[in-house]
N, C-alpha and C positions, 0 to 999 in steps of 0.2 A: 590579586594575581591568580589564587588556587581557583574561582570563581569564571576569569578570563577562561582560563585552561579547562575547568569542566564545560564553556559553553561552547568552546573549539570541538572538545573530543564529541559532545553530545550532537552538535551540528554537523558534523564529518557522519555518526552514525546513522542517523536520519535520512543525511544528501544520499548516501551510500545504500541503506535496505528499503528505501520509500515503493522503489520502484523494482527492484530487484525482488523475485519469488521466495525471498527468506524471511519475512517479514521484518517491517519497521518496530510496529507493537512488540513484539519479542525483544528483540536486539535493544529497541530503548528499556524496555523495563528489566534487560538484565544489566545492562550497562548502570544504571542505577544506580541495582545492586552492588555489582561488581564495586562502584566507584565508592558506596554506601553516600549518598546522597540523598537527604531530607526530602519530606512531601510537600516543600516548597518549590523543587523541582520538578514536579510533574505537571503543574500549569506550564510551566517552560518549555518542555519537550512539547505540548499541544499547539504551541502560538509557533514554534519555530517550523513546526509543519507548515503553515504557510511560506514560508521559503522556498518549498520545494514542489507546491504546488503551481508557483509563481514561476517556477523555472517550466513546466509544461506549457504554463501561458505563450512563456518568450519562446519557448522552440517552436510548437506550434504557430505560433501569431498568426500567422497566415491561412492556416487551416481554419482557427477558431473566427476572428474577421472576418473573411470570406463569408463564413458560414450566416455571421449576425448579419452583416450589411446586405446579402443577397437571400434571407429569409423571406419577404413578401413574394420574391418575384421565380424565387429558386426552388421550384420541388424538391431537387434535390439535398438542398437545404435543410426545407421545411424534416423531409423524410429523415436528416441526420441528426438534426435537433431532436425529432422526437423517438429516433432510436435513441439517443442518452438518458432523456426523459425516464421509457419503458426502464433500460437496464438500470436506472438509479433507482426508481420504485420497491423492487425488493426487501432491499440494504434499507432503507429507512424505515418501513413498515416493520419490518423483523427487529431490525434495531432499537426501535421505539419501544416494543415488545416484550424484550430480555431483559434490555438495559440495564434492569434493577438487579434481576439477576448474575448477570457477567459480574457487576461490582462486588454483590454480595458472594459470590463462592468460587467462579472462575479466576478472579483477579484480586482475589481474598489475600494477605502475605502469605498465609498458609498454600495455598493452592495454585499461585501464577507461578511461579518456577516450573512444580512438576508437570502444569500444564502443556506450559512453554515446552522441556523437553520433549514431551510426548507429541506434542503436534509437529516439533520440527523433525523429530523422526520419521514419523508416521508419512508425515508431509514429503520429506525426500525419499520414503521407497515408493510410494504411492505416486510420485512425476515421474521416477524411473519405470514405473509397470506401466501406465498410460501412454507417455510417448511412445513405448514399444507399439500398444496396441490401437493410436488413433488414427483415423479410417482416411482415406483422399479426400484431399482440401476441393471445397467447388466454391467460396467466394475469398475473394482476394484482394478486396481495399475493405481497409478498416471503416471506411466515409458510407459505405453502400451497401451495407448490411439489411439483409429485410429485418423489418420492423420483429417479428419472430423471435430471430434468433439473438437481435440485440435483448432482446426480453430473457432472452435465455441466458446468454450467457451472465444480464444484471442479476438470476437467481443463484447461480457457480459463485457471485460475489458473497452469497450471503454467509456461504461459510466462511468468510475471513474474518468475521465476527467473533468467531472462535479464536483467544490469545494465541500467536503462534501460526496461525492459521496465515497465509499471503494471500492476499488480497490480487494482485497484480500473478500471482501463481494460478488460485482458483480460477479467476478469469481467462485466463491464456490458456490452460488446459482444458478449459469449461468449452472454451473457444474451439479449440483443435477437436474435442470430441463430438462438436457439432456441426464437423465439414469445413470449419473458418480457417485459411491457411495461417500457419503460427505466426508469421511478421503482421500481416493483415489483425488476428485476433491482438498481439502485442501493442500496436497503434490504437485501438479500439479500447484498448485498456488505459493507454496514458489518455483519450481524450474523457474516458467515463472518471478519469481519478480525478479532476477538477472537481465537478459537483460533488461527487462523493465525499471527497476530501473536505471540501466547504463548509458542506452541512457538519458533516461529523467534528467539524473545529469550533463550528460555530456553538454545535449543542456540547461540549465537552466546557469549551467557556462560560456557556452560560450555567452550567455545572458547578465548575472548577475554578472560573477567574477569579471568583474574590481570593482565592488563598494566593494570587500573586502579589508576592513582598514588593513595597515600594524601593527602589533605591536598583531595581532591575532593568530599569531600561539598555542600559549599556550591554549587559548576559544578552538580553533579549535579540537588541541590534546584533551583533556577535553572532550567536547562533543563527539569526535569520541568512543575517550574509553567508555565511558558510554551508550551511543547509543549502540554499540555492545556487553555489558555487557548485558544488558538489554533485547534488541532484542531475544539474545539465548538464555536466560530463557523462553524468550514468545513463541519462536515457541515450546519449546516440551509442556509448559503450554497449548497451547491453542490446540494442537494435543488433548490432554487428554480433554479437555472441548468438544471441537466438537465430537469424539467417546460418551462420555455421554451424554453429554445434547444438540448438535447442536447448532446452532447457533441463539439460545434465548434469551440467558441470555446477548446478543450484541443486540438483536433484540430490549428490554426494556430498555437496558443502551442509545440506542441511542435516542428514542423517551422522556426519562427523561434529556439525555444533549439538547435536542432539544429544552425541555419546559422551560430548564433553561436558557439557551441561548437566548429566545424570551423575556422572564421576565426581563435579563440584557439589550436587547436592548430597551425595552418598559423604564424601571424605568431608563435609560440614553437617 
């Protein structure tokens, strides 16, 4: 039953920051903690990500469809496919790069916490000074990006590399500082999180699966359904927050789990 319940609570925090600018990486790896939860868990949290990538598939369907089956005949197609292409390039080569590094001293036990706090700080006053200062939006569907700027805004991803760092933040601010209007740069982020998200589950697996305990399947199932339960709520939720309010109300959430996060490493 304790097992049930940690794959609810891990699945609910996944479906919930996959997508939202506070980071996932963060928030799983402190919930972890928090729960104090073995490194038999952490294969877990990598496969249940698939949940919530699968929930971008189902909402989009029709965006991503459209786009395979009218690829031969559709420039504008072709043109969106290989905007994703461009913006994923970064994130992989950089990633490829580090990798060894992020394990060894960024994500070290010693070292991810204080990481974490400092980037979620850092990270929520740094959306609050940008949104002030990002310039007039001049494209406006996420689908029709020049080829450019979708390159552009795949290097903004690369800092989410960084534990703590959001991925779905960097990108949308990356977005807005290069003329992309916020909803437009937001949709452009949930179609780039598919591949991104792919690769990086896939090469974390091929990593990390073998430490997945047999006798997990059921955690597994568990977590996946609720990770994608969860997740598709969030993205039209957070659609409707970012047209209203931007991305503020992320901007103050993160700089308050930052201050909280410092308090729990200080008083332990």
């Amino acid at each position: 039953m304790h097992d049930i319940v940690m794959s609810i609570i891990l699945g609910i925090v996944e479906g919930l920051s996959e997508f939202l600018p506070i980071s996932s990486t963060g928030h799983l790896l402190v919930a972890e903690k928090l729960l104090d939860l073995g490194d038999d868990w952490e294969s877990f949290t990598i496969v249940i990500q698939l949940g919530a990538i699968l929930a971008v598939v189902v909402y989009y369907f029709k965006t991503f469809w459209t786009a395979v089956v009218t690829l031969p005949t559709s420039a504008h197609s072709r043109s969106f496919a290989l905007g994703i292409i461009l913006a994923l390039l970064p994130s992989v080569v950089v990633g490829l790069l580090v990798k060894k590094f992020l394990d060894r001293v960024l994500l070290s036990p010693a070292h991810a916490m204080p990481v974490i706090a400092t980037t979620w700080l850092l990270g929520g006053i740094v959306i609050l000074f940008l949104e002030r200062i990002a310039p007039p939006s001049k494209w406006f569907d996420g689908t029709k990006l020049p080829l450019a700027k979708a390159f552009q805004i795949g290097c903004c991803q690369v800092l989410s590399i960084i534990p703590g760092v959001s991925r779905s933040g960097a990108t949308i601010l990356g977005g807005e500082l290069l003329g992309v209007d916020r909803t437009a740069a937001t949709m452009f982020t949930f179609y780039l999180a598919v591949p991104t998200m792919v690769a990086a589950t896939v090469k974390q697996l091929h990593d990390k699966g073998a430490s997945l305990s047999h006798g997990q399947e059921i955690n597994i199932a568990i977590g996946f359904v609720v990770s994608f339960v969860v997740a598709y709520v969030v993205i039209g939720g957070f659609l409707h927050i970012v047209k209203k309010y931007g991305l503020k109300p992320f901007g103050w959430y993160r700089i308050a789990a930052g201050l909280a996060l410092t308090a729990y490493l200080v008083i332990h």
